[in-house]
N, C-alpha and C positions, 0 to 999 in steps of 0.2 A: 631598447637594448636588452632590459629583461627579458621581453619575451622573446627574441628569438635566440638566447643564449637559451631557454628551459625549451626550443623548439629545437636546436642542435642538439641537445643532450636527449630529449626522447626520439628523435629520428635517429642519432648514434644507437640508442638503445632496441631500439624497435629492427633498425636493419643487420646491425652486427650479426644478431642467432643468423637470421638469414643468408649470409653472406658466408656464413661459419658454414651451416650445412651443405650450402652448393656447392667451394670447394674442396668439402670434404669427404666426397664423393666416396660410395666406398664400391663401386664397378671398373670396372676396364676394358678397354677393348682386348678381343680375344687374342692369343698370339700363341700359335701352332707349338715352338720351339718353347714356349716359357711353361705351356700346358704338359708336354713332357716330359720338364727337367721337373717338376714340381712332384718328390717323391716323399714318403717316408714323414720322420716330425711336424714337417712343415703343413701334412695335411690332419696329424695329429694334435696337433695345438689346439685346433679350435677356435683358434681369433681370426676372425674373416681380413680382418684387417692385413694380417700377417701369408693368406694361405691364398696364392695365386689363382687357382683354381674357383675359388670361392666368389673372388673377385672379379672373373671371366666369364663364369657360366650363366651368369644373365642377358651379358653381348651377346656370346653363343646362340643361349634360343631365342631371344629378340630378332637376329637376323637370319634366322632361318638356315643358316651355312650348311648343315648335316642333311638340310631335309632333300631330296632326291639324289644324293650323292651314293654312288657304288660304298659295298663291303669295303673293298681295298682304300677309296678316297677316305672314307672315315678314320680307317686303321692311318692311314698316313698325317691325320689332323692330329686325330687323339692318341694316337699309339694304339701297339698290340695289343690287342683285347680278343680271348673267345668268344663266338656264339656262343649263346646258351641256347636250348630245348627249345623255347618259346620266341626266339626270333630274334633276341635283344641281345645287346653288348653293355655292360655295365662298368662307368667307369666312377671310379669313387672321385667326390670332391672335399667331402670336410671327414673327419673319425675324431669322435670328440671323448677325452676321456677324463675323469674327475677320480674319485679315492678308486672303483673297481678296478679288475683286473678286465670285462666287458666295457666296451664303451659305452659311453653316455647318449648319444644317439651318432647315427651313421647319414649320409649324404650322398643316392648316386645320382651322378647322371645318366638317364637311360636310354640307350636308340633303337629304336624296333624296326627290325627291317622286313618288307614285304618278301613274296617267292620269287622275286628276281632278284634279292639284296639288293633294293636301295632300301634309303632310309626315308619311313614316312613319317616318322614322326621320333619328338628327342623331350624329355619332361624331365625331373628332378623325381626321386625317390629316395 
């Protein structure tokens, strides 16, 4: 009886962390509509936990969604965004800011698109 009461209390102990971190997942699947109501404080906080965007942009480039898709399909995922000069659309996900009046560090997502506008490719910067 001793021993498998101190085998339930290290198997409790040993799986719980475990179990704590799986469902405490801190991703999400991507979702068009939640990506562009996600404006303002909420990508200024800084707590991934809290910033939807933060939360999605891993599904994002894990599944590839941006990658050969027209200018226009993009803009309609992620919202209005200009081209810039060099090919990309840049859409911010975290702006993190501590005592400055400059943030503490910035977070885009970025999508380069080839001379026909799609998209070949989408990183974090």
């Amino acid at each position: 009886m001793v021993k498998s009461k101190a085998f339930i209390q290290w198997a409790f102990l040993v799986l719980l962390p475990q179990v704590l971190f799986v469902s405490c997942s801190t991703r999400e699947d991507f979702d068009s509509n939640k990506w562009k109501s996600t404006t303002g404080e909420r990508l200024m906080c800084g707590i991934r936990d809290t910033n939807p965007r933060a939360l999605m942009v891993q599904n994002l480039l894990d599944s590839k969604l941006l990658i050969g898709q027209d200018y226009d399909k993009v803009q309609d995922l992620l919202g209005k965004e200009r081209i810039g000069e060099d090919s990309t659309v840049r859409y911010l996900v975290i702006e993190k800011y501590q005592w400055n009046i400059d943030p503490e560090y910035v977070t885009f997502l970025v999508v380069q698109f080839d001379s026909n506008m799609r998209a070949i490719d989408a990183f974090l910067e």
